[in-house]
N, C-alpha and C positions, 0 to 999 in steps of 0.2 A: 349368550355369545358376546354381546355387547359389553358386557360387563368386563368377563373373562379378558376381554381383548383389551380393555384401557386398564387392566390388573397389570398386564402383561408387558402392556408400553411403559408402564409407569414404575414397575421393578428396573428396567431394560435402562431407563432414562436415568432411576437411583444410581444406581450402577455407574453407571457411563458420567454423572454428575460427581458421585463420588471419587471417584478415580482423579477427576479433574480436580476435585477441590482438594485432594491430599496433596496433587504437585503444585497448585496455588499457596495453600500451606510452607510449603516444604522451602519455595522462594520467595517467600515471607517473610520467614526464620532466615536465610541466607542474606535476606536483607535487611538483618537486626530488628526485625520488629517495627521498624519507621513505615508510615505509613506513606511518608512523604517520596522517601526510599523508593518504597517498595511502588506503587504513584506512576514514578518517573520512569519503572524498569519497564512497567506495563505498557504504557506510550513507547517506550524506545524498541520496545522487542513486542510489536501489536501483530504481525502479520502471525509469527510465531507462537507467540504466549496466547493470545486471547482468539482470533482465527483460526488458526489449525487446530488447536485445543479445541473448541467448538463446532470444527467443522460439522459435524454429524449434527449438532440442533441449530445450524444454518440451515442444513440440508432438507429439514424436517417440516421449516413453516412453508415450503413449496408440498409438500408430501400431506399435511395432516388434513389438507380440506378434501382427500381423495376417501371419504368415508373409510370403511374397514380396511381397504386395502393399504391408503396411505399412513394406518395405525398398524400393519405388519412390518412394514417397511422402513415406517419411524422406529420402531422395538429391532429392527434387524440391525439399524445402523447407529442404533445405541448402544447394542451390544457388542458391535464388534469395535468402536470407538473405546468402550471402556477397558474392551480386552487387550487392542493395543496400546492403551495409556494408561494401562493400570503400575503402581509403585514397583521399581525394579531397584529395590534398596542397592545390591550387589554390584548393581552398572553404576552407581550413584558416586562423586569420589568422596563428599561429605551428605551421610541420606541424613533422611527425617526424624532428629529428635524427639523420643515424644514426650515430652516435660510436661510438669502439670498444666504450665500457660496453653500451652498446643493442646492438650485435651481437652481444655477446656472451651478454648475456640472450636474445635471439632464439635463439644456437644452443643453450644451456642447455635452452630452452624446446622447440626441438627436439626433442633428444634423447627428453625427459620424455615427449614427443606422439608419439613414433613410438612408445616401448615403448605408451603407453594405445591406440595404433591397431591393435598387434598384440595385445592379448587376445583381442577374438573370432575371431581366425585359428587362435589357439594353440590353442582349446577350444571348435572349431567344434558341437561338440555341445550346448551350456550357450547356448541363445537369451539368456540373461539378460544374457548379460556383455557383450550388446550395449549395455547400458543405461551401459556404465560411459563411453560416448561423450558421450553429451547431459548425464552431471554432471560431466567434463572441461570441457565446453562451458560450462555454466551457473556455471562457478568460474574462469573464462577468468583475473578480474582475483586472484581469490585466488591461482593458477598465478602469477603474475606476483610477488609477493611473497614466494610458496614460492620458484622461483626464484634472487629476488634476494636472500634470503636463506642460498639454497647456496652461489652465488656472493660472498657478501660479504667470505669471509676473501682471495680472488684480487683484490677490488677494491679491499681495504683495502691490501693487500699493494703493489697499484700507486700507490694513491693517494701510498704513502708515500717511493716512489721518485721520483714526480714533485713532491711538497712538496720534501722532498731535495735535489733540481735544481738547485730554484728556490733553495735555501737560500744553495747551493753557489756559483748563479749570481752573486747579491745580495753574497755575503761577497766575492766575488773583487773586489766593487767600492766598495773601503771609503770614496770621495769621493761616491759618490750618495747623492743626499738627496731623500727619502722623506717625501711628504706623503700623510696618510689623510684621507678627507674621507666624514663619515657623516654619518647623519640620518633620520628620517622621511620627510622629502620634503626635495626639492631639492638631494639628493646631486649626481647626474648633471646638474643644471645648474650647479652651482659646479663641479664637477668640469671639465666644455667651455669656462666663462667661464676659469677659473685656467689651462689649458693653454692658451689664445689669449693671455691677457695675460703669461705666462710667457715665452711664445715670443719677446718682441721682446727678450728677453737670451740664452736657456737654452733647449737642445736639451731637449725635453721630451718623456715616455711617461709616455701615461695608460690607466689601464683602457677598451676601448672598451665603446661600445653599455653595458647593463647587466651589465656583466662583475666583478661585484660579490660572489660567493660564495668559499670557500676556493680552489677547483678552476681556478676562472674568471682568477681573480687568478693563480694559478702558470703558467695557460696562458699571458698575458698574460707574465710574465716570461719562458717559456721560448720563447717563439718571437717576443719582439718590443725583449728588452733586448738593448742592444747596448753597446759599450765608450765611443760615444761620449757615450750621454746621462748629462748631468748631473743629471735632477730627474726622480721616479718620481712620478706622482699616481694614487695608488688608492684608486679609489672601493670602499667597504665596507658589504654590505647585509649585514642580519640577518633572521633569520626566530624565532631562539631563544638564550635567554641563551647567552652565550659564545662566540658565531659572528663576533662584534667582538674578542675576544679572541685568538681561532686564528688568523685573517689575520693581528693586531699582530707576533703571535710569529713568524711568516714573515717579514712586511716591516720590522719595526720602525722605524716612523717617529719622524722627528726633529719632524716639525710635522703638529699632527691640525685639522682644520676641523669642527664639528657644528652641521651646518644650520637644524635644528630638531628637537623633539621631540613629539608627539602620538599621538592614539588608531589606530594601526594595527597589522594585522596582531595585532592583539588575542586571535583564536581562537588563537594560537600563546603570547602574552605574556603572557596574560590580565588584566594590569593595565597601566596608563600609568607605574607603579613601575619595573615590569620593562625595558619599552621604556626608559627614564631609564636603569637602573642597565648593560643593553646598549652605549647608543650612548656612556655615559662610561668604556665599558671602552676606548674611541681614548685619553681623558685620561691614562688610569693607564698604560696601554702605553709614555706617553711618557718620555723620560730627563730626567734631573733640571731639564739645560740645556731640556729640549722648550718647545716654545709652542703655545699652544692657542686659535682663534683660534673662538671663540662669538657666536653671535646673540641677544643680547641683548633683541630683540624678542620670544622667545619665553618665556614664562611657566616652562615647565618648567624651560630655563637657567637660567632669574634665579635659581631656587632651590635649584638646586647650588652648590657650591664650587669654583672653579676647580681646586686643586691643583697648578695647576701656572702658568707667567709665559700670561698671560693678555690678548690681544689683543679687543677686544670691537666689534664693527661691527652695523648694522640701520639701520632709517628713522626708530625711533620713539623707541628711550630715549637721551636726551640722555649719559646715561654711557657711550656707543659711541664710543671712539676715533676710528671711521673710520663717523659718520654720514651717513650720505646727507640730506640735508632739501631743502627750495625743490622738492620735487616736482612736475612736469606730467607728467600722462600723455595722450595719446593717442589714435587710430586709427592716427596717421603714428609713433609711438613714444614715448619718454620722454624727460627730460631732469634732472638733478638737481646739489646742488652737494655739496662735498665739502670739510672744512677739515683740513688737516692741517703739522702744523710751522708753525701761524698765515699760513700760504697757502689762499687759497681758490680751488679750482678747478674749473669746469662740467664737466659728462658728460653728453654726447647718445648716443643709440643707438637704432637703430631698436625695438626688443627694445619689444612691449607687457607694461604689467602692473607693480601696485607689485611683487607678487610677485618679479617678474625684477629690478626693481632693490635688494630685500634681498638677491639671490643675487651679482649685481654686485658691491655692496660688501662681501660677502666674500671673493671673487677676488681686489678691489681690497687689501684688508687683509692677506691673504696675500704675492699678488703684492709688493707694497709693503717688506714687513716681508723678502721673500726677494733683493731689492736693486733691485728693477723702479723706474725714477724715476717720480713721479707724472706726469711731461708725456709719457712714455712709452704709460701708462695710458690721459692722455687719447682718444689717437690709437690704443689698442688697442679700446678701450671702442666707440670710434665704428665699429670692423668689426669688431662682435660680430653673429653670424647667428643663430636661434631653432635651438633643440634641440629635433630633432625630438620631437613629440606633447607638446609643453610649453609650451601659449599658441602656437604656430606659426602662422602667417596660410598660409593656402591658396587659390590662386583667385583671385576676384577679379569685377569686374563687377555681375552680377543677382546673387551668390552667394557670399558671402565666409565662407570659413571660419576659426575658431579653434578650432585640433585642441589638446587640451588631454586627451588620449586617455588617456595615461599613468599610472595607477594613481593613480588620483581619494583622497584622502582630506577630513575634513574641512575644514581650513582651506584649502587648496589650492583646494577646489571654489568654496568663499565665495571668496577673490581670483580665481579665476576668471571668475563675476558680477559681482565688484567690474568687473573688466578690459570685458565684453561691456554693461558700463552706458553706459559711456565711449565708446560706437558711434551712432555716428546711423543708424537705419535700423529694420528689422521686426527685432529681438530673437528667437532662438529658441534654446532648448535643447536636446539630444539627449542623453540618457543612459540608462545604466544602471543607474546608480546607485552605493553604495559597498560594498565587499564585506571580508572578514576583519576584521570590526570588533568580533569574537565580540556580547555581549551585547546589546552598545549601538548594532549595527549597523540594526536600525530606527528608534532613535530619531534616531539622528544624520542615517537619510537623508527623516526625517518633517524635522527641523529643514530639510533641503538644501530641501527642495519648500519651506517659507515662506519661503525665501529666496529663490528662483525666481521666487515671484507675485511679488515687490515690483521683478523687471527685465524680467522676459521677457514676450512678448507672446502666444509660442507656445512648448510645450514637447509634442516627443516624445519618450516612456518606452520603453526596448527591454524588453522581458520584463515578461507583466503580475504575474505570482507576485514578480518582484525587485523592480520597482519599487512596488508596494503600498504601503512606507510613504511615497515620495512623493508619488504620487497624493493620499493623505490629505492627506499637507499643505502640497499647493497648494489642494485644499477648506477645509482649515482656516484659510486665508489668504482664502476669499471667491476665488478665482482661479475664472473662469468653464470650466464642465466641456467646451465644446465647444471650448475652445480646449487641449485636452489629446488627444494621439493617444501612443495604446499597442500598438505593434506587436511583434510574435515577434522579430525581428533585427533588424541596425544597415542593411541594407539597404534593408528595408521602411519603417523610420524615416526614411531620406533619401529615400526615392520621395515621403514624406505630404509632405514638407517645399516636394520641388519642384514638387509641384501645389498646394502656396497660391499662392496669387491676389493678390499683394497691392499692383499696380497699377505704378510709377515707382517705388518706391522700394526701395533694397537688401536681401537679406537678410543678415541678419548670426549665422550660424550656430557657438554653440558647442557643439564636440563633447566632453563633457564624460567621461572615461571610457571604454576600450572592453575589456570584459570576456574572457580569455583562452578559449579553448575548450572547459577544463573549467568553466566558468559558464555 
């Protein structure tokens, strides 16, 4: 019976460990695989992530010195721990890849979990070493970085066979020509505009989806270049100095795009310096002949030095070779004109937002400068579609959405208001708010709420601890408090919305932000 019974606790506890270590896993991967990352999230989110997660093998080292009884009671409440924390892919808004890396941590993690299962079998005498179960449990996410840490010389090892590959792949094709397009925001939509407008010449492969890190990019080449395509466009995210650098040295591009530069990802950068000296490591990578094709609109550009032949496009500073001006925007879309070689020529396109037509006319400049004729442009420009969760229009009717979901930063979120001003109907916001903005992240989403009061009519906040500093300040704007609803999720958020009342007239709903799973 004694046996039977620590069988019993000890499936009950796999179980209930299991479950746990998949969502450890799962905000592992969410947090790129850094261990530092991922570190920092476990401290900052302890009551939740690592506590409530293990509440039941807390529960247990009170329980297990009660002989048999406190071994029915440990196995009841590991069961029902793991049943309610077991993987709910479908609830998930990005679940758990299961890549070779993550199997392989999984079976690593294995291993580790069967030897800690088998102590109290080994030295069935010693009640104690039952205890070494519930602090296996309650280190679930520590496991996870021990681990990934065993494994990292095998990971490294493959990483550097599949760089290699790619290197190998890339050199065998010494005619393709290699564009990098970075930035703070609006990487991945000049990245979608340039491969549409590219297309009406040039067989074209671009990074998909946000396919933007070292790994991402080689995947991208290794299973998607082919001998026919003439023009690579890879898009290049950063999270820390020099992560702009390691891609150059893989793809080395002959022509770099940088979309913009501002305050993000700042807990990683820590200054708007860093962010700068990252995104102009595309500049330097470039070869002497390279061109480098900048937005001038943005303040941070203006105050670097090109270094290299220098193509300049935006809406606003007249020194932009490939300016966009005569701007209309929209509900039905944009439209703007465009002078070039003393030809002046219109661009319509559905696409809302000044925002998407500074990303336009860098497509355009590139395209352009890459042998694209402009009357070509024209007619690419006009069957340009919205990239998804980037200003997207959704719906329609009593209910119109602008999913603008996509990792909200400051200026982004102001053109965004800018964009949902330009709407006739009941104005409403939904967000989150802005996140990895290290220091300045309250202040900047106190400034987002004063901006808010001076469009929106109604604004729902997901999360009341995230959203806090904007709550503040739509108050500090005079912004009436009952016209403010603050719910736990983005689902709850869209229930408050579609039980307003607000008679004939539309809602015109932006959804500004939508927060990852580990948020």
């Amino acid at each position: 019976m004694a046996l039977f019974l620590l069988i019993l606790t000890s499936l009950c506890w796999l179980f209930s460990f299991g479950c746990c270590l998949l969502w450890n896993v799962h905000m592992f991967q969410l947090d790129g695989y850094k261990p530092r990352v991922h570190l920092r999230w476990l401290g900052g989110n302890f009551l939740p992530a690592v506590v409530g997660r293990s509440l039941a093998a807390i529960l247990t080292f009170l329980l297990l010195p009660f002989g048999a009884w406190g071994l029915w009671a440990s196995a009841a409440l590991y069961l029902l721990s793991g049943w309610l924390g077991r993987p709910k892919p479908r609830q998930a808004k990005k679940p758990l890849v299961y890549t070779a890396r993550v199997k392989r941590l999984l079976a690593a993690c294995g291993v580790l979990t069967a030897l800690v299962a088998a102590i109290p079998f080994i030295w069935q005498g010693n009640r104690l070493l039952l205890l070494v179960w519930p602090l296996w449990h309650c280190g679930s996410g520590l496991v996870v970085l021990l681990v990934n840490l065993i494994n990292r010389p095998i990971e490294q090892g493959i990483n550097r066979w599949y760089i290699n590959d790619a290197k190998r792949m890339l050199a065998a094709m010494p005619g393709l020509t290699v564009v990098g397009v970075t930035g703070s925001y609006g990487k991945t939509s000049v990245k979608f505009f340039l491969q549409k407008l590219l297309s009406a010449r040039y067989n074209v492969l671009m990074t998909p989806e946000s396919y933007n890190t070292t790994l991402g990019v080689v995947k991208t080449i290794r299973q998607g270049l082919r001998p026919t395509h003439e023009i690579f466009i890879c898009e290049m995210g950063a999270r820390n100095p020099g992560d702009i650098r390691e891609i150059c040295e893989i793809v080395r591009p002959r022509y770099g795009v940088i979309t913009s530069i501002g305050p993000q990802h700042l807990e990683s950068f820590k200054t708007v310096e860093n962010v700068t000296k990252t995104k102009f490591e595309l500049r330097d990578a470039l070869p002497e002949n390279g061109i480098v094709f900048l937005n001038l609109d943005n303040e941070y550009i203006q105050q670097e030095t090109p270094g290299r032949t220098m193509v300049g496009y935006g809406v606003e500073n007249p020194e932009s070779r490939y300016l966009a001006y005569g701007l209309a925007v929209s509900a039905k879309g944009s439209s703007f004109l465009m002078k070039v070689d003393g030809t002046e020529y219109r661009f319509t396109t559905r696409l809302i937002g000044r925002h998407n037509v500074q990303n336009i006319a860098g497509a355009i400049a590139c395209a352009h400068t890459l042998g694209v004729p402009m009357e070509d442009l024209v007619r690419q420009v006009r069957l340009l579609e919205s990239v998804p969760h980037r200003l997207q229009l959704l719906g329609g009717g009593r209910m119109l959405i602008i999913d603008d979901a996509y990792n909200s930063n400051p200026s982004g979120a102001k053109a965004a208001l800018d964009t949902l001003a330009a709407f006739d109907g009941v104005k409403i916001l939904v967000t989150p708010g802005m996140v990895e903005l290290g220091a300045k992240q309250a202040e900047l989403n106190r400034v987002f709420g004063t901006q808010a009061a001076a469009v929106c009519d109604y604004v729902a906040l997901v999360g009341e601890k995230q959203t806090e500093p904007i709550f503040q300040g739509l108050l500090d704007a005079g912004y009436p408090r009952e016209r403010i609803f603050v719910e736990h999720d983005l689902k709850a958020a869209m229930q408050s919305v579609e039980n307003l009342r607000v008679g004939a007239r539309q809602k015109i709903v932006l959804l500004e932000n939508d927060l990852p799973d580990n948020f």
